[in-house]
C-alpha positions in Angstrom: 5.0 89.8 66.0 8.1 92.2 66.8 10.0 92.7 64.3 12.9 94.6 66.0 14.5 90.9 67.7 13.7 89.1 64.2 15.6 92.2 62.4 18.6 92.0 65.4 18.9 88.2 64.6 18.6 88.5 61.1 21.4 91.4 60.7 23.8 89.7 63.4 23.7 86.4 61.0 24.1 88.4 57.8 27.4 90.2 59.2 29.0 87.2 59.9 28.6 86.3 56.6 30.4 89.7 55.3 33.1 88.2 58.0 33.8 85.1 56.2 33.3 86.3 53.3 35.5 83.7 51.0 34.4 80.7 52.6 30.6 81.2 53.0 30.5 83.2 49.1 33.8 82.7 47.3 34.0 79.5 47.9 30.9 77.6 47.2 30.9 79.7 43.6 34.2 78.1 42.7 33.3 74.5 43.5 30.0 75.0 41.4 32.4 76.7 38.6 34.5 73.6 39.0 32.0 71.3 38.8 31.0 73.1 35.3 33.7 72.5 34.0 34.9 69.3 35.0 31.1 67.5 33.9 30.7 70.2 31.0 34.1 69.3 29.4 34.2 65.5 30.7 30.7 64.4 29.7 29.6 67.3 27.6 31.9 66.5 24.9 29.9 63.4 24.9 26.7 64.1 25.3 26.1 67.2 23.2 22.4 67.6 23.9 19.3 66.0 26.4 16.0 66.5 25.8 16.9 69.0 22.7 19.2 71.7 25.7 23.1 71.0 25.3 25.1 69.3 28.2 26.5 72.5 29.5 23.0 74.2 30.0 21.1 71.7 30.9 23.4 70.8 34.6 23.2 74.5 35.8 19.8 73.5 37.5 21.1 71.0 39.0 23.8 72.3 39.9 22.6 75.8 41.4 19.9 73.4 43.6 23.1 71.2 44.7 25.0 74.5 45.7 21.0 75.8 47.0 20.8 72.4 49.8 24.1 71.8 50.9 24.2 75.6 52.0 20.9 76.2 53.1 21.2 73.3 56.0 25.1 74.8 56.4 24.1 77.8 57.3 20.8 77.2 59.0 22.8 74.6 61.0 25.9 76.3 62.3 23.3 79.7 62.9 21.2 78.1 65.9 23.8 75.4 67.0 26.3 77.9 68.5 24.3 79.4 70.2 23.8 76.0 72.2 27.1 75.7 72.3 28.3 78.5 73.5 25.2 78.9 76.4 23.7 81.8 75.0 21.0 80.0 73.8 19.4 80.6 77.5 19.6 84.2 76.7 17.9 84.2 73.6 15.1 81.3 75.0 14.6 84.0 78.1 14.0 87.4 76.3 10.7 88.6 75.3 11.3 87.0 72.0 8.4 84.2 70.6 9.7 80.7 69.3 8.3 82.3 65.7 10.7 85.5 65.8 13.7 82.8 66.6 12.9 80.9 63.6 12.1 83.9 61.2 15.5 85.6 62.3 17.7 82.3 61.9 16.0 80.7 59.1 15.4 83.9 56.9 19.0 84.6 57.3 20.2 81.5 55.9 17.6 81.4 53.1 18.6 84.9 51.6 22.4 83.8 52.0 21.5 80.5 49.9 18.9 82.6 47.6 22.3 85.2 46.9 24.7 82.1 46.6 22.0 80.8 44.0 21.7 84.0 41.7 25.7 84.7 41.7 26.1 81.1 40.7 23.3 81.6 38.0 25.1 84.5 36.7 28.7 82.8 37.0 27.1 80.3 35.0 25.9 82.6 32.3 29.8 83.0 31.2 30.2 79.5 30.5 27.2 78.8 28.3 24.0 80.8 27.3 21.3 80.6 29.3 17.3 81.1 29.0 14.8 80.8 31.3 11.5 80.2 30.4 9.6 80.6 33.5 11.4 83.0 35.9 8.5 83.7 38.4 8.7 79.5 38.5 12.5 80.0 39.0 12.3 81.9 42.1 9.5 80.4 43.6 11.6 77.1 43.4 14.6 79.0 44.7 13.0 80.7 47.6 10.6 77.9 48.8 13.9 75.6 48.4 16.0 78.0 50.7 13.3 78.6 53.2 12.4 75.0 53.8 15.9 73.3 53.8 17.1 76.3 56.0 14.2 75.2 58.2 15.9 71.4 58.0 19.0 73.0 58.9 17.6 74.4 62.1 16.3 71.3 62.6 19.9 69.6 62.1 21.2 72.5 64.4 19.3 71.4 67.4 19.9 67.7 67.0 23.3 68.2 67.0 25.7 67.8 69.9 28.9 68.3 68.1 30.3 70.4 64.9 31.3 67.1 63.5 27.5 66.0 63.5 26.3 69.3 61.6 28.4 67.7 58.1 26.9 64.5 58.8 23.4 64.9 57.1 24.8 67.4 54.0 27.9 65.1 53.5 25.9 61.8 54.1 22.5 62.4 53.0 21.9 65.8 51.0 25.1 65.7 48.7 24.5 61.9 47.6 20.6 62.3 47.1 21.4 65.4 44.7 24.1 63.9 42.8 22.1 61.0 42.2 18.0 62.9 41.9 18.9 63.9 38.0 21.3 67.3 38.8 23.7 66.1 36.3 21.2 63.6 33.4 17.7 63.1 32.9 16.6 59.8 34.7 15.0 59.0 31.2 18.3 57.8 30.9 18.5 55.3 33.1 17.0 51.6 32.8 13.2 51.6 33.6 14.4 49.5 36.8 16.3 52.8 37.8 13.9 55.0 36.6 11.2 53.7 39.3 14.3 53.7 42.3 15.5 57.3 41.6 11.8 58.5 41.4 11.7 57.6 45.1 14.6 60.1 46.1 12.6 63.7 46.9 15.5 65.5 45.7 14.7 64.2 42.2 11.3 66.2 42.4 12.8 69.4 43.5 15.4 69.5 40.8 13.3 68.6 38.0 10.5 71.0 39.2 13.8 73.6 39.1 14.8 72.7 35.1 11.5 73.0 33.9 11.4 76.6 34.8 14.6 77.1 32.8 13.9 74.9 29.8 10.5 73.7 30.2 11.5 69.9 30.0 11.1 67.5 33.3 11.3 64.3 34.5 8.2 64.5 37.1 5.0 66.7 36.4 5.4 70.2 38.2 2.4 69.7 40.6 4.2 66.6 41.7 7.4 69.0 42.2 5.2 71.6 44.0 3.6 69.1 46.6 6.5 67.4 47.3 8.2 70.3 48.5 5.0 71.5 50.6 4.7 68.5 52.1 8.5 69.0 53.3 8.0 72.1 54.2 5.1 71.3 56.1 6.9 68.1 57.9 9.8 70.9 58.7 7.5 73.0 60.1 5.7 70.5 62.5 8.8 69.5 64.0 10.1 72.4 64.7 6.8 73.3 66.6 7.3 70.1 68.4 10.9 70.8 69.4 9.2 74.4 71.1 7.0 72.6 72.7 9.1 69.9 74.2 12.3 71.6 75.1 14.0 68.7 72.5 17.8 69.8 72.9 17.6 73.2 73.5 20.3 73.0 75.7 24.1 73.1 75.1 
């Protein structure tokens, strides 16, 4: 593999980044901060503790993995989609540059983005309330593995897409709503046993509970059941992506 066209990819997605600055950093740390507040103050006052962690630490999982989604498609997305859009696409499909290199370039880009949106937020949140984590090589293994692979389902999104309004569509429509409701903001011991067994069939549930364990060592799922569910989406992300090299599927503005 060449690393010089995975490193030229890599930097040119990294600067525009530092370009837009406030909306792909500032931004995304003050609705997380906002969130904090609004559930820490609204609900925490009265729920002071779950599963023996109070109210205010126990969300920042869930929140950092909200933040850690909706980004890593964002970014992933937009990265590879205008391209398509603006024809260049047949430039980059036509150099001495492997389908692998492509990937590696767009989809490491938009993981270290989401994996240095996730830290800042981790440390924004350490102001609010005091914060341990229990497991941190756990911690970043979940934060890396999450980036990488729902970067990969943004590139995914970023092909399928014919339009900007269609690259909202699945983190607005699908990501945001499975988060909010996969245990980001309770413990789905909460919920009535009917519940219970329809939330444990949202993935995103898995993900975030595998996350708070290695903060507070408490979960709603086992963490094997955490770790296989996200290799198995990594692994689904990763065969269609092949398939979309090998067939040509959209690579066209």
């Amino acid at each position: 593999m060449n690393l010089h066209p995975v490193r030229a990819i890599y930097m040119a997605e990294m600067a525009r980044t530092r370009r837009t600055l406030l909306q792909s950093i500032v931004s995304p740390v003050i609705s997380t901060s906002l969130y904090f507040v609004v559930f820490g103050a609204a609900i925490g006052s009265r729920i002071s503790e779950v599963n023996g962690v109070s109210y205010g630490a126990f969300i920042v999982p869930g929140l950092i993995m909200l933040m850690l989604l909706t980004q890593s498609v964002s970014n992933a997305s937009f990265g590879i989609f205008f391209p398509k859009f603006s024809g260049s696409i047949y430039e980059l499909l036509s150099a001495p540059i492997s389908h692998l290199e492509i990937v590696i370039g767009y989809v490491g880009a938009a993981a270290s983005k989401s994996i240095l949106l996730g830290l800042i937020i981790l440390a924004t949140s350490g102001l609010f309330v005091p914060l341990e984590i229990a497991h941190p090589f756990w911690m970043l293994f979940f934060l890396v593995l999450t980036a990488v692979t729902f970067s990969l389902l943004g590139f995914i999104i970023g092909i399928w897409a014919d339009g900007f309004d269609r690259l909202q569509l699945v983190p607005l429509l699908v990501i945001t709503p499975l988060t909010f409701l996969g245990g980001s903001f309770y413990s789905i011991d909460m919920l009535p046993p009917f519940w219970q067994n329809v939330t444990l069939a949202n993935p995103v549930v898995y993900l975030v509970s595998g996350f708070r364990w290695s903060f507070y060592g408490i979960s709603d799922v086992s963490l094997a059941a955490s770790v296989g569910m996200i290799a198995l989406f990594l692994v689904a992300c990763l065969g269609t992506i092949g398939w979309i090299f090998r067939t040509g599927y959209r690579l066209k503005p």
